[in-house]
C-alpha positions in Angstrom: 37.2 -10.5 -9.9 36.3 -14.1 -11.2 37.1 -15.2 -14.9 33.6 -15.4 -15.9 32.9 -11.7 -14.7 35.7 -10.5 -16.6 35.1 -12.4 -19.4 32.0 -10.5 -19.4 32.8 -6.9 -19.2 35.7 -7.8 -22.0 32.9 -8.9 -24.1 30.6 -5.9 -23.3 33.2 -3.5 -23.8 34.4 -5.0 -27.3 30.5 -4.9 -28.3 30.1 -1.4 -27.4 33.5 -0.7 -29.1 32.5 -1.9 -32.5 28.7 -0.7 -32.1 30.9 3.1 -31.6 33.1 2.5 -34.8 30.2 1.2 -37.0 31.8 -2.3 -36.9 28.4 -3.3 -35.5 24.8 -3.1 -36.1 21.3 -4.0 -34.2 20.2 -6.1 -37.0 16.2 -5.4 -36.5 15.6 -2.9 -38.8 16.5 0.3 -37.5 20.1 0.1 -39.0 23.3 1.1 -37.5 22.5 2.5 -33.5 25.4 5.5 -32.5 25.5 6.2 -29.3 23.2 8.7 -27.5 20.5 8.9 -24.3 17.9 7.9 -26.7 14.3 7.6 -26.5 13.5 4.0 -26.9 10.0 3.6 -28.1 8.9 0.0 -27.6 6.4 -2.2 -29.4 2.8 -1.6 -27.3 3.4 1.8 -26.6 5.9 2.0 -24.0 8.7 4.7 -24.0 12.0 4.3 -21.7 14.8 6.6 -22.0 18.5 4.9 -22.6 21.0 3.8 -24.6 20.9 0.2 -27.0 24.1 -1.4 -26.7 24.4 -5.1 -28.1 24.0 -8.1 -25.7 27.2 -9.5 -25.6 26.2 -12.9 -24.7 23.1 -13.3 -27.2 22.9 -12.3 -30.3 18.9 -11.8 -30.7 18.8 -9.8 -27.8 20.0 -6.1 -27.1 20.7 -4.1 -23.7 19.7 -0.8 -22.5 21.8 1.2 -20.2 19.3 3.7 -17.9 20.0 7.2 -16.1 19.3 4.9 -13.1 20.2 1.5 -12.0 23.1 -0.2 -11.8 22.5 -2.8 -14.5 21.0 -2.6 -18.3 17.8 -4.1 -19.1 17.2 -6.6 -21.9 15.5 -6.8 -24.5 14.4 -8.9 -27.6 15.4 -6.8 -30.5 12.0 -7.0 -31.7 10.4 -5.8 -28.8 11.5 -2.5 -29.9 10.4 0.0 -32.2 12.0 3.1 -33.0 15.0 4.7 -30.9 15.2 8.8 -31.2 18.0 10.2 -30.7 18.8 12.9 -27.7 21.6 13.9 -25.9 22.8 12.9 -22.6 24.9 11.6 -20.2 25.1 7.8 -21.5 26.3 9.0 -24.3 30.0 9.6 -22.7 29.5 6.8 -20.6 29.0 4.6 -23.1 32.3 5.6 -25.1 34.1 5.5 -22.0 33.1 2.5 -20.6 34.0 0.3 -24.2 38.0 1.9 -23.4 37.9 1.5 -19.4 40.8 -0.9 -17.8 40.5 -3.5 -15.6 42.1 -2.0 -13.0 41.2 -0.3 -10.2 42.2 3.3 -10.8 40.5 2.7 -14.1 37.6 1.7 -12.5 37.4 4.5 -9.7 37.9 7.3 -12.8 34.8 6.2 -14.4 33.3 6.0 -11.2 34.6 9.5 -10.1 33.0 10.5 -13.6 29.6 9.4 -13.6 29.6 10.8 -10.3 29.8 14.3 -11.6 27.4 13.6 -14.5 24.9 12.5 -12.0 24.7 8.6 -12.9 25.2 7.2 -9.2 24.0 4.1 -9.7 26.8 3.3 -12.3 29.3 5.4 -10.0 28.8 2.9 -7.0 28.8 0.0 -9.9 32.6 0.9 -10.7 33.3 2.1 -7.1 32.6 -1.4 -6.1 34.6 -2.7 -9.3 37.4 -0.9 -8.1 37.5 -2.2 -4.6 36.8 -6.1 -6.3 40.1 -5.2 -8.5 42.4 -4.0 -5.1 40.6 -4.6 -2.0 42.7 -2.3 -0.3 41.8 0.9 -2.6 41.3 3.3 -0.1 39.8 6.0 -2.6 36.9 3.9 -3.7 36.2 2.7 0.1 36.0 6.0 1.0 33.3 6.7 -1.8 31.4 3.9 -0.7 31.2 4.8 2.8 33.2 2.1 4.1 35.5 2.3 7.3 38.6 0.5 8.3 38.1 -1.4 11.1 40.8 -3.7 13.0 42.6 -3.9 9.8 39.9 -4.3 7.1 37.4 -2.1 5.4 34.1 -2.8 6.3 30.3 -1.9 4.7 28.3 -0.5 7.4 26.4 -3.5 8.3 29.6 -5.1 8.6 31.0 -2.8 10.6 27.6 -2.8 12.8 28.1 -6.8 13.3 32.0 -6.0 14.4 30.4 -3.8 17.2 28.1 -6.3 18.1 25.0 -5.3 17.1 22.3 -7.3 15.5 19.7 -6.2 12.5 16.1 -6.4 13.8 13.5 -5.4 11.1 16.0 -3.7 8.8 17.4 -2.1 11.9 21.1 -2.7 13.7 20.3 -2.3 17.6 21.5 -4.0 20.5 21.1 -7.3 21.7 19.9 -5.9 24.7 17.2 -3.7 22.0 16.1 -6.2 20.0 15.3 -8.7 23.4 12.7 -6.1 24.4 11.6 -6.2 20.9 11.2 -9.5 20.6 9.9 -9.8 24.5 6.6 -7.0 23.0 6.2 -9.1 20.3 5.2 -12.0 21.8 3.3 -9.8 24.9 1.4 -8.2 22.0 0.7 -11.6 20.0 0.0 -13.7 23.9 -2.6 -10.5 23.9 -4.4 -10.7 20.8 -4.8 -14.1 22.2 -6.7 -13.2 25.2 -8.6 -10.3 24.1 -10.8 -12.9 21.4 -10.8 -15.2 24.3 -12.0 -12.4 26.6 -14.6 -11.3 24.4 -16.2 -14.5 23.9 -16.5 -15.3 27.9 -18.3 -11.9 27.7 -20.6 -12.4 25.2 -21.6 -15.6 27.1 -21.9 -13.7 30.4 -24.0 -10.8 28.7 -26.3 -13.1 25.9 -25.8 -16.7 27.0 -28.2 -18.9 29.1 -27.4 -18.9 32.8 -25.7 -22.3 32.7 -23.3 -20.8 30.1 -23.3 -17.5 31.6 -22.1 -19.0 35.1 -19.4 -21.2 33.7 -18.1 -18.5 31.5 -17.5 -16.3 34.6 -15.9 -19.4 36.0 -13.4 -19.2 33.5 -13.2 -15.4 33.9 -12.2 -16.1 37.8 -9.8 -18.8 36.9 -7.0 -16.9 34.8 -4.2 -15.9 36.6 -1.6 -14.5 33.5 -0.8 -11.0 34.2 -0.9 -10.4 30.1 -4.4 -10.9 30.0 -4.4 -7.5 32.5 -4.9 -5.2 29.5 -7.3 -7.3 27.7 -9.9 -7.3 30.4 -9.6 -3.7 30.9 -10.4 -3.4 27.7 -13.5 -5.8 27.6 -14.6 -4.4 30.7 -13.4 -1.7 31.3 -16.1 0.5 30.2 -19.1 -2.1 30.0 -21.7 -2.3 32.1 -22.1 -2.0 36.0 -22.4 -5.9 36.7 -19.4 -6.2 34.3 -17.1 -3.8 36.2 -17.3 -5.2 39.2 -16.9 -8.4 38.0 -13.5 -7.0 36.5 -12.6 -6.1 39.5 -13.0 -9.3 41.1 -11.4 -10.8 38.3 -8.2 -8.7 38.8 -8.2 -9.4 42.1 -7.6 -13.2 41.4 -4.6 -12.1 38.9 -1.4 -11.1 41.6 1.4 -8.7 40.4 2.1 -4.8 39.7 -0.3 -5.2 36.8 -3.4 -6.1 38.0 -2.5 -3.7 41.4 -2.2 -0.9 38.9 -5.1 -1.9 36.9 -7.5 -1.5 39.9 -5.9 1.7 41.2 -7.0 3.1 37.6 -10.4 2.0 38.1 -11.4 3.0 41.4 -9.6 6.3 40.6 -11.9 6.6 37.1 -14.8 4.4 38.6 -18.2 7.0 38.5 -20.4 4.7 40.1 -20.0 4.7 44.5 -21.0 1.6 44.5 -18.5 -0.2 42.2 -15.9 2.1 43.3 -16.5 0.8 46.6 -16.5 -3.0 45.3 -12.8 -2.3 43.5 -11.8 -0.6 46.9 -12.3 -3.7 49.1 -10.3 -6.2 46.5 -7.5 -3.1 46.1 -7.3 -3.1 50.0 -6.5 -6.6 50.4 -3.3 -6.4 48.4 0.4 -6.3 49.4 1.4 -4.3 46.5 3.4 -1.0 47.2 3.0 0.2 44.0 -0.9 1.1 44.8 -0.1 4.2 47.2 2.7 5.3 45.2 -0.2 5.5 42.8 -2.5 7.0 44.4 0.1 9.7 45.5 0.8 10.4 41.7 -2.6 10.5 41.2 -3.2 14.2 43.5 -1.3 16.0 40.9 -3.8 15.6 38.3 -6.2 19.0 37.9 -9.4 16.5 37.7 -10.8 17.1 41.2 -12.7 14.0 41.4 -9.5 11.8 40.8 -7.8 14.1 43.5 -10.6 13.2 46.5 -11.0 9.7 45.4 -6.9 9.3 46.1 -7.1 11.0 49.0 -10.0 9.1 50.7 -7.9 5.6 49.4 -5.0 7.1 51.1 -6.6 7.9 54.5 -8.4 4.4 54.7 -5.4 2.8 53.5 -3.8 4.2 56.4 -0.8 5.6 53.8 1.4 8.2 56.3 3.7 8.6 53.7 1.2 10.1 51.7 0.7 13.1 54.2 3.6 15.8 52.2 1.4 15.1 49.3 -1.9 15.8 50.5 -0.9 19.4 51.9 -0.4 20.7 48.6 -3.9 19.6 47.4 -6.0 21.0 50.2 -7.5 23.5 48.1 -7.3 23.7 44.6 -7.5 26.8 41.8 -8.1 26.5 38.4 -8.2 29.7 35.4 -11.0 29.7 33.7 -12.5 31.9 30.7 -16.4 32.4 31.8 -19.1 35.2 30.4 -19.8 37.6 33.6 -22.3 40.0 33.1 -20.9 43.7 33.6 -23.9 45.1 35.3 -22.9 42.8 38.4 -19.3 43.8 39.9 -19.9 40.8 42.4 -19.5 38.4 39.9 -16.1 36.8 40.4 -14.8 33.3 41.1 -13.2 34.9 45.0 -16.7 33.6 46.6 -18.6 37.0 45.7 -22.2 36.7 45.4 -22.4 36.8 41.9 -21.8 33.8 40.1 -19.1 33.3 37.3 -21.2 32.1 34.4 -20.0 30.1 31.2 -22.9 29.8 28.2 -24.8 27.2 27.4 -26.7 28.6 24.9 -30.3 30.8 24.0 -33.3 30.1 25.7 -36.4 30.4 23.1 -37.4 33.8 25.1 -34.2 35.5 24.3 -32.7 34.2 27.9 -29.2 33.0 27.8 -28.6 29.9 29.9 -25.1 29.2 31.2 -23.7 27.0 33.3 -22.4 28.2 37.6 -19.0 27.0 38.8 -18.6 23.7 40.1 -19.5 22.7 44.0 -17.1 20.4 45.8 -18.8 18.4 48.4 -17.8 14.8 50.0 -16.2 12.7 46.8 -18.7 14.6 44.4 -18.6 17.6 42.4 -21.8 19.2 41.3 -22.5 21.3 38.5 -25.5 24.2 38.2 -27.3 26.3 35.0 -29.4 29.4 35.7 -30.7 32.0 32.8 -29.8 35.2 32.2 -31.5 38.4 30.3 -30.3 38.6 26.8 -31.7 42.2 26.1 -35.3 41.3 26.6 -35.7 45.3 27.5 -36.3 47.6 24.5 -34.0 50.5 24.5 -34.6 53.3 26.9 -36.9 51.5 28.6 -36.8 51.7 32.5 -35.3 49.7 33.8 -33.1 50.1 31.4 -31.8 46.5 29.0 -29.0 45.1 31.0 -25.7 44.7 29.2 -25.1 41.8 27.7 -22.4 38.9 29.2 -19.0 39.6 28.2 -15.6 37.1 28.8 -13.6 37.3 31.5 -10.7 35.5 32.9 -11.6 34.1 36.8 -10.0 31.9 39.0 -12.1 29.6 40.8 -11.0 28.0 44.4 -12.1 24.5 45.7 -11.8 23.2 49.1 -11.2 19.2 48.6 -12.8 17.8 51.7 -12.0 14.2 51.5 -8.2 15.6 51.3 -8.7 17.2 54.8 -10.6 13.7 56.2 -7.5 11.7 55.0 -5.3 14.5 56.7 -7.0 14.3 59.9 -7.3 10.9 59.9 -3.7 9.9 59.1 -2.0 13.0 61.3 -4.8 12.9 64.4 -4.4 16.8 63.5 -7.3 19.7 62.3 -6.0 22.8 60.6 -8.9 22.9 58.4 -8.0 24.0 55.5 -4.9 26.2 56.3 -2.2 24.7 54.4 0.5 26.8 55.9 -0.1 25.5 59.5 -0.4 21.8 58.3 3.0 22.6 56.3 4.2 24.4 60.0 3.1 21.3 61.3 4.6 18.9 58.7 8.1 20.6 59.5 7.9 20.5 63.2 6.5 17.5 64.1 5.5 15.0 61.4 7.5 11.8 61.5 6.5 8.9 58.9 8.3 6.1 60.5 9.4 7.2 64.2 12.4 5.1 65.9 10.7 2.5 68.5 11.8 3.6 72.1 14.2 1.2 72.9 13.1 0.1 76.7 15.1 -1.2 79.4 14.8 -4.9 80.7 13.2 -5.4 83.6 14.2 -7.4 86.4 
């Protein structure tokens, strides 16, 4: 420990040791101050709760030791007004820190003490005194979590540097980590960047005069960084009909798995045929494998629209290796809670001729309107409503009121049919929708990439 600091605690401790033995006083009015956990009221109001030691290094100024922290505050005498006295843990702590040594057991004791009287602030104080005294007290290591490590005890960010790691954002990770961090960062901030820029080209294209409007999608057409991908998803994505396709021509200019991705998403998500169609002639032209795998992913999803606009991708894309995946998908089921009117036993999602019904609501003549099952037809699905009574009969009446709608569990079956075009147009083969022969078929004679039939030279 350097002169000066000892210097210091020497001084403290002799202040505190006369202040004890009435050899000292806080000369501010308030007479003689013992030692307690006192209430220190302080001029303006304020209220702290502490002990008032003596400044050992200026006279006109006093310090107050606190429950918590690791060093006294300081005060102008004046500045406070009235100490009450109340019992606590300073009080000991005070005593014993005026008679501590300056050694390292001494130091670790008091330590070990305030420890137990819950002051752990001034307990990792004297812990660190200790280890300052003897660097090699283990005790006082231990207590401040320190480890020996190729011969020295180490904090823990010292010991997370010896590994080789580095701090990122009050953080030790990797080099590796903090790389990727720093690598998103900059994505994120590049970005920010094109998403303002983005939005004014659109704002041009969508409000400007048709000079402006034509040089800013000459700009659009122009940009060829893959971060501004998710920027003009994000512009575009969702905007208007003119706008999408634009987007998609705009991606089209931009090569990489990014931009392949970004037009698998639309065209899968794309409502309109005819944009859909615009995003499929730029997503055809590229050399990205990533777009079938894609696609392929995309037939697990439950949405049956996504699942036929894969499939018809997949069949025009002339994607083979696709044909496992499409099997599955030939027909699809899906559980659904719907209100089936008990008067009806036809009612049922297994193709009956009563219609599984979820409501809608009430008519204003008591009917209740609710909505049929969906009907899968080539890349659409289309949805129906019909009425039902809601007891428009009085009771006893003939015929008598039908019972009202009540919940039912139903499972409803579709046939995808642009699953079975891309099936029959990959395979050559029609088994309908019969998944059990295609799989039969799959197993017997399905070969994704047959070996060429090696000829033999001809004279």
């Amino acid at each position: 420990m350097s002169r000066v600091r000892r210097r210091g605690l020497v001084a403290t401790a002799e202040a505190i040791r006369a202040l004890i033995l009435g050899f000292g006083s806080i000369a501010f009015g308030l007479g003689p101050v013992i030692a307690h956990a006192d209430v220190i009221v302080l001029r303006g109001g304020g209220q702290i709760q502490g002990k008032v030691v003596p400044d050992p290094q200026q006279k006109d100024r006093v310090q107050v030791w606190l429950l918590q922290g690791r060093k006294p505050l300081s005060f102008q005498k004046q500045q406070i007004l009235e100490v009450i006295p109340k019992a606590g843990p300073l009080d000991g702590y005070v005593l014993k820190l005026g008679k501590t040594a300056e050694t390292a057991e001494a130091q670790y004791d008091l330590g070990a003490w305030c420890d137990q009287n819950k002051l752990t602030d001034l307990a990792r104080l004297h812990y660190e005194a200790a280890v300052k005294f003897d660097k090699s007290f283990e005790p006082a290591h231990r207590k401040l979590g320190h480890v020996y490590h190729a011969g020295a005890w180490l904090n823990r960010d010292e010991l997370s540097a010896a590994q080789g790691l580095v701090k990122y954002k009050g953080r030790w990770v990797s080099a590796e980590e903090k790389n990727k961090h720093d690598l998103a960062e900059k994505a994120t901030a590049t970005q920010a960047s094109w998403l303002s820029r983005i939005k004014m080209l659109r704002q041009a294209i969508v409000n400007g005069p048709e000079g402006r409007r034509r040089e800013a999608e000459s700009q659009l057409m122009t940009i060829r960084d893959a971060e501004a991908v998710g920027p003009l998803v994000r512009v575009f994505g969702a905007d208007e009909r003119p706008q999408r396709i634009l987007l998609a021509h705009v991606l089209a200019t931009i090569s990489g798995p990014a931009s392949t991705s970004a037009l698998v998403k639309q065209f899968l998500n794309e409502p309109d045929g005819d944009v859909r169609a615009a995003v499929y002639d730029r997503l055809k032209e590229r050399e990205e494998p990533g777009a079938v795998q894609q696609l392929i992913r995309a037939l697990k999803t439950p949405d049956l629209n996504v699942i036929n606009r894969a499939a018809w991708a997949l069949g025009n894309l002339g994607a083979a290796e696709a044909v496992p995946k499409l099997i599955p998908v030939l027909v699809s089921t899906d559980m659904q809670i719907v209100m089936v009117s008990p008067d009806n036993v036809n009612q049922g999602g297994n193709g009956g001729s009563g219609m599984p019904m979820a409501p809608l609501g009430v008519t204003k003549n008591g009917n209740v309107a609710v909505m049929t099952p969906p009907v899968v037809g080539n890349g659409v699905v289309a949805y129906g409503a019909t009425v039902v009574p809601y007891g428009t009969f009085a009771a006893g009446a003939n015929p008598p009121a039908p019972r009202l709608p009540e919940p039912a569990v139903a499972t409803f079956t579709y046939k995808n049919v642009e699953v079975l075009k891309a099936l029959e147009k990959l395979t050559g083969q029609d088994y309908g929708y019969d998944s059990d022969a295609w799989a039969n078929w799959l197993s017997r004679s399905f070969n994704f990439n047959p070996k060429k039939t090696r000829r033999v030279p001809q004279p």
